[in-house]
C-alpha positions as CSV (number, residue, x, y, z in Angstrom):
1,X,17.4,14.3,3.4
2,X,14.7,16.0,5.6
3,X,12.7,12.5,6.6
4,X,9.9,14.9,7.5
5,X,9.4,15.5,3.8
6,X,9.1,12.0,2.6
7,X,5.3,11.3,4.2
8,X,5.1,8.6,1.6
9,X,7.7,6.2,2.6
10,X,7.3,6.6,6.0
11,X,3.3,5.9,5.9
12,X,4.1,2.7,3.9
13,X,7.4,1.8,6.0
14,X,5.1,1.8,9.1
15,X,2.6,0.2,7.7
16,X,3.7,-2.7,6.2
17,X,6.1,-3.2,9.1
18,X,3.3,-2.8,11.8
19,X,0.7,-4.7,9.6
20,X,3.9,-7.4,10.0
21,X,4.2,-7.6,13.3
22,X,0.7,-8.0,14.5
23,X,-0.6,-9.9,11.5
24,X,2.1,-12.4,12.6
25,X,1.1,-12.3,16.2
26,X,-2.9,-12.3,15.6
27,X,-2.0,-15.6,13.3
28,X,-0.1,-17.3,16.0
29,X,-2.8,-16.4,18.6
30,X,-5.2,-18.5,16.3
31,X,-6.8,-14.6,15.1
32,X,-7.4,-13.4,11.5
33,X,-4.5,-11.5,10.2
34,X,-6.9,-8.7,9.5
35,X,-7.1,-8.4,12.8
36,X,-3.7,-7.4,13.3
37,X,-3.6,-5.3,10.9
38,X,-6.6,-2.9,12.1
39,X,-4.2,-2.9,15.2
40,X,-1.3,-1.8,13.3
41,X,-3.3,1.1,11.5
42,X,-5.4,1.9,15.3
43,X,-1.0,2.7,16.0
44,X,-0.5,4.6,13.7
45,X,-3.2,6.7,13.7
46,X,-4.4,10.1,15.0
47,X,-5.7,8.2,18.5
48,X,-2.7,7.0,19.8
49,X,0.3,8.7,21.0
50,X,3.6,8.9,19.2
51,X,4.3,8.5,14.7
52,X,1.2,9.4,13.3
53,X,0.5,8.4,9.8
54,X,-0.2,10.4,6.9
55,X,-3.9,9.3,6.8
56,X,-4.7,11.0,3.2
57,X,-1.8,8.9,1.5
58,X,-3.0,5.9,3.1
59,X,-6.2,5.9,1.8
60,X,-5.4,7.0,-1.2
61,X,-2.7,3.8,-1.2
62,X,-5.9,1.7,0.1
63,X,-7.9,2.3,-3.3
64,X,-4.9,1.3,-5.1
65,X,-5.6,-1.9,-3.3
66,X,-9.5,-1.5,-3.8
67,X,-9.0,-1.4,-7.3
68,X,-6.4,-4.1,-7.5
69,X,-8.3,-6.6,-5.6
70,X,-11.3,-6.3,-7.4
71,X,-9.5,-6.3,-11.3
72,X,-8.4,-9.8,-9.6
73,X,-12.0,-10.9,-9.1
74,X,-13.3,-9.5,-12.0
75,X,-10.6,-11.8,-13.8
76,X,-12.0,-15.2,-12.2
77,X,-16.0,-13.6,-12.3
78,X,-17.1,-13.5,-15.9
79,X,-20.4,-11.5,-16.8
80,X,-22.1,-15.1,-17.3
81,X,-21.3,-15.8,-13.4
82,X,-23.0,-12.5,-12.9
83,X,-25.9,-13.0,-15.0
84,X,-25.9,-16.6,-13.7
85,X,-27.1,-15.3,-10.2
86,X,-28.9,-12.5,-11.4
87,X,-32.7,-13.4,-10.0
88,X,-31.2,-14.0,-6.4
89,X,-28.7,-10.7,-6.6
90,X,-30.3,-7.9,-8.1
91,X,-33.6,-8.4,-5.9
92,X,-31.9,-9.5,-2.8
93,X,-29.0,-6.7,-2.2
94,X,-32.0,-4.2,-3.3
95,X,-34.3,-5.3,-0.9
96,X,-31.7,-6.2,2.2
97,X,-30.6,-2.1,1.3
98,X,-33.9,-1.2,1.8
99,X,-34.3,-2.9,4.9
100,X,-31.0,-2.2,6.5
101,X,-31.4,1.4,5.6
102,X,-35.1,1.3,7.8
103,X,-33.3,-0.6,10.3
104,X,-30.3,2.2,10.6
105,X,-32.8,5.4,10.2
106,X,-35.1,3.8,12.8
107,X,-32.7,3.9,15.4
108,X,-31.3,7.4,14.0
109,X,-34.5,8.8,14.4
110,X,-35.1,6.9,18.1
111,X,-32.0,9.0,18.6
112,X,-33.7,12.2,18.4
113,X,-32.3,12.9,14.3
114,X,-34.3,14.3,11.5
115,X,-35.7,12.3,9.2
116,X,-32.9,13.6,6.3
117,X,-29.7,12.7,8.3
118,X,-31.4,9.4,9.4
119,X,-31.6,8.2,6.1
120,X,-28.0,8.9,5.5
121,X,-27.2,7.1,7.8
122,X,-29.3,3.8,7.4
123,X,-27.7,4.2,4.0
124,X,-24.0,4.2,5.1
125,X,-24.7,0.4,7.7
126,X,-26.6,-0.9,4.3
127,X,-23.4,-1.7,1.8
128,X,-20.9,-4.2,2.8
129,X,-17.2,-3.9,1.8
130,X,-16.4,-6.2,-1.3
131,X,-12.5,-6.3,-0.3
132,X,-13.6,-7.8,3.3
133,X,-15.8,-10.2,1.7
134,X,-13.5,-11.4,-1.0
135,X,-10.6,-11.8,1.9
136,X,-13.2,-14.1,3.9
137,X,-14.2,-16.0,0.3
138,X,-10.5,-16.5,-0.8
139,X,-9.1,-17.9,3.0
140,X,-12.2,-20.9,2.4
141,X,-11.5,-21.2,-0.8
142,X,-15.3,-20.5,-1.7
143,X,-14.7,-17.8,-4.4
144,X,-15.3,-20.1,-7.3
145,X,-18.3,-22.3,-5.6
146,X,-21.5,-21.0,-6.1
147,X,-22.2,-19.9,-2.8
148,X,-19.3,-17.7,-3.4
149,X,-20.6,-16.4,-6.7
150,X,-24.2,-15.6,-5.2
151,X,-22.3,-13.9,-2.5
152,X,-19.9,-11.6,-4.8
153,X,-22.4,-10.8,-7.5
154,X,-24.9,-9.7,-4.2
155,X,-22.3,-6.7,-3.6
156,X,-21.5,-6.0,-7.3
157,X,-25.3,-5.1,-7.4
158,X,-25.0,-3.2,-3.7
159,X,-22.0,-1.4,-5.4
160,X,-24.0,-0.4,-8.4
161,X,-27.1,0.7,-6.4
162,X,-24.3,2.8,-3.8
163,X,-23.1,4.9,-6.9
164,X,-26.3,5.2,-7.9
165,X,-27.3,7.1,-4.6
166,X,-23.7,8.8,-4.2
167,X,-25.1,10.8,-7.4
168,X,-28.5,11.5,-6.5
169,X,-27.4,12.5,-2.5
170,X,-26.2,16.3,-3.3
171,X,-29.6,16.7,-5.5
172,X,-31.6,15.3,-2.7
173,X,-29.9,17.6,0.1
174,X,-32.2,20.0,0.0
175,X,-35.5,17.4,-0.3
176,X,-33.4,15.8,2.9
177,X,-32.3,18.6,5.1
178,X,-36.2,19.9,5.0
179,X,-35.4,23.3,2.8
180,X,-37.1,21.6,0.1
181,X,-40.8,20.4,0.3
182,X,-41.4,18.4,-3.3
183,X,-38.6,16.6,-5.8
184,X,-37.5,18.8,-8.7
185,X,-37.7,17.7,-12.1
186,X,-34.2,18.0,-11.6
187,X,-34.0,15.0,-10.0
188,X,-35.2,12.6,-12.8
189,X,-32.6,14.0,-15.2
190,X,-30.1,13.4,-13.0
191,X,-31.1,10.0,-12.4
192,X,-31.4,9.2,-16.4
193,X,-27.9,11.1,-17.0
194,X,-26.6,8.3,-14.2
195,X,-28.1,5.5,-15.7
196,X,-26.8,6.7,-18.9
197,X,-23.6,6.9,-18.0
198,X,-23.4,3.5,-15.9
199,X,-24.8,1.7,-18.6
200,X,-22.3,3.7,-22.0
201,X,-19.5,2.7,-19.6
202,X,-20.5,-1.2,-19.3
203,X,-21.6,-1.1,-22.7
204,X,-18.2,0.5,-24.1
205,X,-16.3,-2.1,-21.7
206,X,-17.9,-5.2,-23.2
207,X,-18.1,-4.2,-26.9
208,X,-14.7,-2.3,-27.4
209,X,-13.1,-3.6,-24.1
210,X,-13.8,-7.5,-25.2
211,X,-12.0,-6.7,-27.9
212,X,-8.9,-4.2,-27.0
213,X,-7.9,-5.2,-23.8
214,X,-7.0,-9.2,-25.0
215,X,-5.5,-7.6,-27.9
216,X,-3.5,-5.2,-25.8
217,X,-2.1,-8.5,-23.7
218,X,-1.1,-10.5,-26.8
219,X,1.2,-7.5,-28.4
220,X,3.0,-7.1,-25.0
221,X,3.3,-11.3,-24.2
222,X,4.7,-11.0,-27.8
223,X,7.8,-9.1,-26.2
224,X,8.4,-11.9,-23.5
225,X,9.0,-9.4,-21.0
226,X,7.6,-10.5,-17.8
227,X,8.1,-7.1,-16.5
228,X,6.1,-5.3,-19.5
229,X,3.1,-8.0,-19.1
230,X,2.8,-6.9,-15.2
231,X,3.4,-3.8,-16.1
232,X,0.6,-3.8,-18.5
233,X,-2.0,-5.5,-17.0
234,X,-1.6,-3.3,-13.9
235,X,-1.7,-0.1,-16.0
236,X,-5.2,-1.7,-17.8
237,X,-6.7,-2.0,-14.6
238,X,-5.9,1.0,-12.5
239,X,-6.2,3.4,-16.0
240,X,-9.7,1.6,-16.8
241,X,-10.8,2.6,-12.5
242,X,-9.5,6.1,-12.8
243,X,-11.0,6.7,-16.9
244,X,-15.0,4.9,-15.3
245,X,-14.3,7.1,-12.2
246,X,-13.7,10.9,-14.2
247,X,-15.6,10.0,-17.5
248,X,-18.4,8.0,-16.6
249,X,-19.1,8.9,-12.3
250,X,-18.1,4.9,-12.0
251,X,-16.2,4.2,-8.7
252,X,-13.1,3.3,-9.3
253,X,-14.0,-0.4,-7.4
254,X,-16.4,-1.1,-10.2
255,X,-14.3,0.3,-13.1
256,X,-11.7,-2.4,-11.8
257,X,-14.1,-5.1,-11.9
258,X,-15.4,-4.6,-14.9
259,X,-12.1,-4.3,-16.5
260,X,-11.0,-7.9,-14.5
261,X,-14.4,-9.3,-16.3
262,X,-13.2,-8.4,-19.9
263,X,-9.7,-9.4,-19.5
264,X,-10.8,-12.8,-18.8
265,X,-11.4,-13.0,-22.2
266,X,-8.3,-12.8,-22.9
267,X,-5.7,-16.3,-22.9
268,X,-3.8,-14.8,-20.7
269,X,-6.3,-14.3,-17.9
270,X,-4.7,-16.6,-15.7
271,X,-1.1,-15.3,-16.3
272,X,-2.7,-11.7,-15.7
273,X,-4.2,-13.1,-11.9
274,X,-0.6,-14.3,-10.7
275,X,1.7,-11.2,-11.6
276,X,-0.8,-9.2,-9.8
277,X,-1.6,-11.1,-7.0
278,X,1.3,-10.2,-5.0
279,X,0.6,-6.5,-5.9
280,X,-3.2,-7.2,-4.9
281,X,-2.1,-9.0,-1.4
282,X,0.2,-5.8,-0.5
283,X,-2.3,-2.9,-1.4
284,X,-5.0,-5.1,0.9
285,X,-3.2,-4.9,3.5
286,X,-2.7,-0.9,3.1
287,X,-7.1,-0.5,3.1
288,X,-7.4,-2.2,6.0
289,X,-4.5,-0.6,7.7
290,X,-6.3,2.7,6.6
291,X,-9.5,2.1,8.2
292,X,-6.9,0.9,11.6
293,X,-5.9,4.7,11.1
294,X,-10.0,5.9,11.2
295,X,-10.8,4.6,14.2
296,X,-11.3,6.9,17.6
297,X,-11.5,4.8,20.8
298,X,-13.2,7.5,22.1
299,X,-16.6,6.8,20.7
300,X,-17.0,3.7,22.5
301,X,-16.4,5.1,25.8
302,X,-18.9,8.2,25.4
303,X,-21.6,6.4,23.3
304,X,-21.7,2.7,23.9
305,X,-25.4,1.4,23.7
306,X,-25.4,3.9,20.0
307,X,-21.9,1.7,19.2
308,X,-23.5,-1.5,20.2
309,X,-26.8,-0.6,18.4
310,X,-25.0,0.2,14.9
311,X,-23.0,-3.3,15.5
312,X,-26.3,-5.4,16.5
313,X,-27.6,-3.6,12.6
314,X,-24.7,-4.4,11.0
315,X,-23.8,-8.0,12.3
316,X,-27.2,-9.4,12.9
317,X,-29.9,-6.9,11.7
318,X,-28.5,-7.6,8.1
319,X,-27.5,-10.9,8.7
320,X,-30.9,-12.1,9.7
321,X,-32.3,-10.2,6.3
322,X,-29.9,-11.4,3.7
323,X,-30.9,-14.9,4.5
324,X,-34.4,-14.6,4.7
325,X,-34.3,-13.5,1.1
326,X,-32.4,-16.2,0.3
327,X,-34.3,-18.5,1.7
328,X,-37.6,-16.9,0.4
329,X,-35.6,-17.8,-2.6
330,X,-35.7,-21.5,-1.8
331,X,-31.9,-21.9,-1.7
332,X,-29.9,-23.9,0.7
333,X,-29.5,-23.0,4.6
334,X,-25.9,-23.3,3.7
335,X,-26.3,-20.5,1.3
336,X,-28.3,-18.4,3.3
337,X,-26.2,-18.4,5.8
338,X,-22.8,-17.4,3.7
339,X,-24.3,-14.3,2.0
340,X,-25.2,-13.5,5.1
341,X,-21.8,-13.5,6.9
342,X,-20.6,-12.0,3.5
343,X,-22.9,-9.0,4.7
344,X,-22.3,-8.9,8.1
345,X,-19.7,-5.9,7.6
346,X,-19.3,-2.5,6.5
347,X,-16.3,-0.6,4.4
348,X,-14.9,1.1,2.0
349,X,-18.5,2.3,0.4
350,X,-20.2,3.1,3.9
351,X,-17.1,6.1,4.7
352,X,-17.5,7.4,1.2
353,X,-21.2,7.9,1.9
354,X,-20.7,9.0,5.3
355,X,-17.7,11.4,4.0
356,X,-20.5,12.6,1.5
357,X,-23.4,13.2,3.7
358,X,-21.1,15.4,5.8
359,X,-20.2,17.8,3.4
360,X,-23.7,18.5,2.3
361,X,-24.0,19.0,6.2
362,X,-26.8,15.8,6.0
363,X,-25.0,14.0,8.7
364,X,-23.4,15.3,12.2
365,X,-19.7,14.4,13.2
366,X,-21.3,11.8,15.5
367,X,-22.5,9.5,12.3
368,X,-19.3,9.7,11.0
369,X,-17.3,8.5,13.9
370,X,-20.6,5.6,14.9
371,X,-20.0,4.6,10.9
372,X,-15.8,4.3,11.0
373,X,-16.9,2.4,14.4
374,X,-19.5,-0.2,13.4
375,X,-17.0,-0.5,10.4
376,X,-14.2,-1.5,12.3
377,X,-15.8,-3.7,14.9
378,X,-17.6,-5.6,12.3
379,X,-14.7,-6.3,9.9
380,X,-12.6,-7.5,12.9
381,X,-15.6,-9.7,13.7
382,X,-16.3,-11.1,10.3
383,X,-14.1,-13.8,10.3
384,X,-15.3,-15.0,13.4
385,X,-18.7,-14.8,12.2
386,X,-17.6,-16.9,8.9
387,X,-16.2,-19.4,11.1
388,X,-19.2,-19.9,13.0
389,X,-21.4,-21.0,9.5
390,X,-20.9,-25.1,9.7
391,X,-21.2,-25.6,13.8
392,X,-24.4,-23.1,14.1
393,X,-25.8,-24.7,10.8
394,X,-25.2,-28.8,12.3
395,X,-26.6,-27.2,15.7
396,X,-29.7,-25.3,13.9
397,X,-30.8,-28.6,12.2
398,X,-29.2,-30.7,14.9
399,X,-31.7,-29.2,17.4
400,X,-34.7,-27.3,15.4
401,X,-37.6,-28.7,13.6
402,X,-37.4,-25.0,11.4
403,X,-33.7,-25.8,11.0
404,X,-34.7,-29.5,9.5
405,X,-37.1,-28.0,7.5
406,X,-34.8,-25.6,6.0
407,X,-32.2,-27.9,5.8
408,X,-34.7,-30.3,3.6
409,X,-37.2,-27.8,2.3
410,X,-39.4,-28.4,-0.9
411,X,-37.5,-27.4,-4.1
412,X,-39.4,-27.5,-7.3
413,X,-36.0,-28.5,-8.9
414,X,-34.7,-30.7,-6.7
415,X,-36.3,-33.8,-8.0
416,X,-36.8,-35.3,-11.5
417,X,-40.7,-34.4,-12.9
418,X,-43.0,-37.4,-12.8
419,X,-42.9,-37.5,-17.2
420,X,-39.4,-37.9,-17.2
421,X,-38.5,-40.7,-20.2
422,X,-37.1,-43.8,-18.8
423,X,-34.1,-43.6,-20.8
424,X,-33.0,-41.1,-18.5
425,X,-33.7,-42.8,-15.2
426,X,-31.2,-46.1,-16.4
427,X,-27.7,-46.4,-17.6
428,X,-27.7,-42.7,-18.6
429,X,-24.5,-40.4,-17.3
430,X,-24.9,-38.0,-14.5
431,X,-23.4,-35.1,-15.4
432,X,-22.2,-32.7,-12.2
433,X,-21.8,-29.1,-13.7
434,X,-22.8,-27.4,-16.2
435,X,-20.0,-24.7,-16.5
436,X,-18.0,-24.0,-19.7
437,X,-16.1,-27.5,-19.1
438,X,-19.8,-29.3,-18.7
439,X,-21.5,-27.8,-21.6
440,X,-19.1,-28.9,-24.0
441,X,-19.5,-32.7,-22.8
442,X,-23.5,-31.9,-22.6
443,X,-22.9,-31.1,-26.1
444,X,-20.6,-34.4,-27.3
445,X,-23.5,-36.3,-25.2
446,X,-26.2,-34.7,-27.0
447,X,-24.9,-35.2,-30.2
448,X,-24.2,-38.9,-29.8
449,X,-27.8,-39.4,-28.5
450,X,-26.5,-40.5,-25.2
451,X,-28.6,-39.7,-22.4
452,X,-27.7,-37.4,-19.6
453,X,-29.0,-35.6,-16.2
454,X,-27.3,-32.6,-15.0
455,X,-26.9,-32.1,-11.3
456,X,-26.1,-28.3,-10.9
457,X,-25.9,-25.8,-7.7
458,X,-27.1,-23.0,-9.5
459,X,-30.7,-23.6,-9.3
460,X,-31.4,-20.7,-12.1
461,X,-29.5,-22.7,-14.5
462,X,-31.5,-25.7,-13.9
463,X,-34.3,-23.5,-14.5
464,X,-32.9,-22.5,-17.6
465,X,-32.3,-26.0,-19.0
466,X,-35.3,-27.7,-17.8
467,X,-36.8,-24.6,-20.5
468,X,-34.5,-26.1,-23.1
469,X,-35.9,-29.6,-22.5
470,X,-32.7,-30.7,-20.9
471,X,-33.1,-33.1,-17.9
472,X,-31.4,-31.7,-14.4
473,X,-31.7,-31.5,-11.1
474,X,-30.9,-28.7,-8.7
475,X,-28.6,-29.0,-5.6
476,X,-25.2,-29.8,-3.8
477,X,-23.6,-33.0,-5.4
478,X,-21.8,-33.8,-1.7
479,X,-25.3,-34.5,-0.5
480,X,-26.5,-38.1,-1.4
481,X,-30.1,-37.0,-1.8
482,X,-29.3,-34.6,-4.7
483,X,-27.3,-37.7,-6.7
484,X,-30.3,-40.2,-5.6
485,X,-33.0,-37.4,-7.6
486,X,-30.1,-37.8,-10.4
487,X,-30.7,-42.1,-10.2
488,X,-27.0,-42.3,-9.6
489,X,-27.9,-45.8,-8.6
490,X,-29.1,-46.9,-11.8
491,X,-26.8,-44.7,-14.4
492,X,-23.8,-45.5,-16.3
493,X,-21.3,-43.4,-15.2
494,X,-20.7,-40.3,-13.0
495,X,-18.9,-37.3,-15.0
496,X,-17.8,-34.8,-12.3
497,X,-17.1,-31.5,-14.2
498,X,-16.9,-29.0,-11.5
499,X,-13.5,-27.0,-10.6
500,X,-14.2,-27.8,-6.9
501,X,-11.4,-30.3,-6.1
502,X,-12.2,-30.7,-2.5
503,X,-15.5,-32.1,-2.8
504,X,-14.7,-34.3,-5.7
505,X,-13.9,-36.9,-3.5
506,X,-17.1,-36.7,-1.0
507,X,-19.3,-37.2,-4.5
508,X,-17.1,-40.1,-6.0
509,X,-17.5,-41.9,-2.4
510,X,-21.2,-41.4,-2.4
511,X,-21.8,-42.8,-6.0
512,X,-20.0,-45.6,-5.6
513,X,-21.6,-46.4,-2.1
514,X,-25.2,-46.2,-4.0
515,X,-24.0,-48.0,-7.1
516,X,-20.7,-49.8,-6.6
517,X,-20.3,-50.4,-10.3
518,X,-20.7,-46.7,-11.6
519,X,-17.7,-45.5,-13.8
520,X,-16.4,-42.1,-12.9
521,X,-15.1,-39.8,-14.5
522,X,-13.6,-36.6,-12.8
523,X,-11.9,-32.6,-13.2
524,X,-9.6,-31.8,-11.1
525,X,-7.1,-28.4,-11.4
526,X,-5.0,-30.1,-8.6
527,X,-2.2,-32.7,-9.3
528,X,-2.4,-33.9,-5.5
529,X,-5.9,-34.5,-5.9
530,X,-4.9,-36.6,-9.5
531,X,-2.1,-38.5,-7.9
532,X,-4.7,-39.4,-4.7
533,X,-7.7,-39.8,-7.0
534,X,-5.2,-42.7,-9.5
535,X,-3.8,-44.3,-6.6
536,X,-7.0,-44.5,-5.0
537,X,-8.6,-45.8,-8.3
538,X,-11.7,-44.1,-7.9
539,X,-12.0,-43.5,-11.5
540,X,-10.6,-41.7,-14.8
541,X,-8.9,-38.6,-13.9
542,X,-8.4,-35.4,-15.9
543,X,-5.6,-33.0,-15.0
544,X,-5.7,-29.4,-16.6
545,X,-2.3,-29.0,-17.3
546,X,-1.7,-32.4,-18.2
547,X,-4.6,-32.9,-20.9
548,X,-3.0,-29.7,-22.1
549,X,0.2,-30.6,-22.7
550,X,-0.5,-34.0,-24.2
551,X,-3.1,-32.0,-26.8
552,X,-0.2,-29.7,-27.9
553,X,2.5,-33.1,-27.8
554,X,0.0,-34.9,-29.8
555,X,-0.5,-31.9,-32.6
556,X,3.7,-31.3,-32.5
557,X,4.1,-34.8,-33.2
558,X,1.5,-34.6,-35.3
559,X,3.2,-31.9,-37.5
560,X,6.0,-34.2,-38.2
561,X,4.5,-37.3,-39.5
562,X,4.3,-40.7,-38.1
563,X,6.9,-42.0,-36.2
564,X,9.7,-44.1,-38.5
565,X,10.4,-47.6,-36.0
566,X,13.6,-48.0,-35.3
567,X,14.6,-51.4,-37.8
568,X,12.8,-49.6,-41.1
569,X,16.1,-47.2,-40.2
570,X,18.4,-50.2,-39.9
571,X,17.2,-52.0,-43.1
């Protein structure tokens, strides 16, 4: 067999192996495997003497991974998380575009560019990479907190708005390159054909989709072939990218996600996460191996203050932006400052727009290797950057009066209003969470006349029930203040119906420190959290899998009739 033939298995062989290697030595070297492997891919690459990997396989092996990665968050990110953070999202990622895209042509243009090609360029530092962000969100285990869901549903909206310009950029060359002095008609059509075609694609997903894909799942779990369920779910989500990308100008990145969002619907959701996560972890670590293979040392060396310039936009000029929206928002400091490193990054999105620009000869070989450059830099320094949230946050408020202020700011929602009835106020049940598991107890509350105040994290919720006449508060349950606006230290009982097993134990320890009687009653998806939670006998534990089974013992048990004692048979 001629080995020079067989491109395929020798890109993936040396990647996988190389991504190996130095993802196991960044690890023990107390580095992000990611880290490593860039390395491997920087190897393997064009730059550097000896094998040189086939870079159009790899890439195209990377958005196998693309895809993959985000079917998996679309499974855990329903359209009600998205529309949950809506207010904060849509505005935010618009407006940090906008200013990251000044930021970027600004310095273009100090450059010496025309105006066109500056643009172009702004545009490619503006759009973080989802895949980076959702590797940072899943090693903290922050991808189902809401931090995490402002965070992810901030880059579905910047991936929205980036294929919204990929279609209107070869219309625009000509406005852009100067040979054009006014914006055709043209343009409009094109922009209503794209809207079109977004929204008959999201529209088709959650009307037929909601419907077909579950379906799809049941008939092949009928089989009880593991292999024909992996099979099938991987088929769904890849066919689904590819169909969005060729019949609807969706990226393939958003025709995943979308696709992940419907299947959720389906019973098997969570079965459909584990087969592919292995799947999803291997293909990852192909994209970032692939953007290892982009990068030209040589940059750095000939244009260093333009290298460091790009970074300083990327890391901190976006940074800085993202959380002074959120802030102007009136959310936590501790959110600002996680969208924020969520942003501080650039990927997949930025090469495709730099790759674009190019062709229609709207940005020089110089933006394209400064892009692939910032890109690299900034994903390496991501983690870092993640890691440095909690001790800059304790220093900022440690050591500044702005910090404090943030830290403690006003929130219209934050406290109970002045009218609130007193029945609320004593022996009523706090309620932390109002999620699909906290509705349904609002509900049984509700319908039992049993008073109740909700302590949520997603302040637009609040705002939504305080609309409905529903008593809540707005804010972090692990913060004492937040359970104090709730009059923990007067109510009944603390129900904690949140998935987020690592604080559960921070909120039960504050509630019974500011009313030792309380009862509590807590969610947890973790049977080392039940087993700690019992032995500590800090309350009534519910275990997922547990309540589960007993429902289904108690209905098969049911099916046969009471139990006959033992001496009735005797006698």
């Amino acid at each position: 067999m001629d080995h020079h033939n067989i491109s395929l298995i020798t890109t993936v062989a040396w990647g996988f192996g190389l991504a190996l290697v130095f993802g196991f030595i960044a690890e023990r070297i107390k580095l992000p495997a990611l880290v490593g492997y860039l390395v491997a891919g920087f190897l393997i690459g064009p730059a550097t003497p000896g094998f040189v990997a086939d870079a159009g396989i790899a890439s195209q092996l990377s958005e196998i991974g693309v895809m993959l990665l985000m079917f998996g968050v679309g499974l855990h990110f329903s359209l009600n998380d998205l529309m949950s953070v809506r207010r904060i999202a849509l505005p935010g990622a618009i407006v940090q575009m906008g200013l990251a895209t000044a930021l970027g042509a600004g310095m273009a243009m100090m450059w010496g560019w025309a105006v066109g090609p500056a643009i172009v360029f702004g545009l490619c530092l503006s759009c973080a990479s989802t895949v980076v962000l959702l590797k940072a969100l899943e090693a903290r285990n922050l991808i189902d907190t809401m931090n995490g869901k402002i965070a992810v549903g901030w880059l579905v909206v910047e991936d929205l708005v980036t294929v919204l310009v990929l279609v209107l950029l070869p219309p625009l060359s000509g406005l852009l390159s100067g040979k054009e002095a006014t914006v055709s008609a043209g343009i409009w059509v094109t922009i209503g054909q794209t809207l079109l075609q977004v929204g008959a694609f999201i529209a088709l997903m959650l009307i037929v989709g909601k419907r077909v894909l579950p379906w799809i799942l049941w008939q092949v779990a009928r089989t009880g072939s593991r292999e024909l369920f992996t099979l099938s779910v991987v088929a769904v989500a890849i066919g689904i990218a590819f169909g969005a990308a060729e019949l609807f100008s969706v990226s393939f990145a958003l025709g995943a996600f979308f696709a992940g969002m419907v299947m959720r619907e389906s019973q098997f959701s969570h079965r459909a996460a584990e087969e592919t996560l292995p799947l999803r972890d291997a293909f990852s670590v192909l994209f970032f191996v692939s953007v290892g293979m982009l990068f030209d040392p040589e940059i750095i060396l000939t244009q260093p203050l333009q290298v460091l310039g790009v970074v300083a936009i990327i890391v901190i000029g976006k940074s800085i932006a993202a959380a002074g929206l959120v802030l102007f928002f009136r959310y936590p400091l501790k959110t600002a400052l996680t969208v924020s490193a969520s942003l501080a990054q650039i990927g997949e999105f930025s090469f495709i727009l730099a790759g674009l620009g190019m062709s229609l000869n709207l940005l020089p070989p110089e933006g394209m290797s400064l892009v692939l450059a910032g890109a690299i830099i900034s994903i390496a320094l991501n983690p870092f950057v993640f890691a440095a949230i909690k001790p800059f946050s304790n220093w900022f408020v440690e050591h500044s009066d702005l910090g404090r202020k943030l830290d403690r700011r006003e929130d219209p929602y934050a406290e109970l209003p002045a009218t609130t009835e007193a029945k609320y106020l004593k022996g009523q049940v706090v309620l932390v969470g109002y999620g699909r598991v906290g509705k349904r107890i609002a509900d049984a509350l509700e319908s039992q006349n049993i008073a109740y105040v909700v302590a949520e994290q997603n302040r637009e919720r609040v705002e939504d029930l305080r609309q409905m006449g529903k008593v809540a508060v707005s804010g972090d349950a692990t913060e004492p203040e937040v359970l104090i606006q709730a009059h923990i230290q007067h109510a009944a009982m603390l129900v904690i119906a949140t998935p987020d097993s690592l604080n559960v134990r921070r909120m039960s320890e504050i509630a019974q420190r500011l009313n030792p009687g309380i009862k509590l009653v807590i969610r947890t998806h973790s049977e080392d959290e039940m087993n700690f939670i019992r032995e500590e006998k800090l309350g009534t534990v519910f275990f997922g899998e547990e309540e589960l089974a007993k429902g289904m013992i108690q209905h098969i048990l049911g099916a046969f009739g009471p139990a006959v004692p033992p001496e009735s048979k005797a006698a």
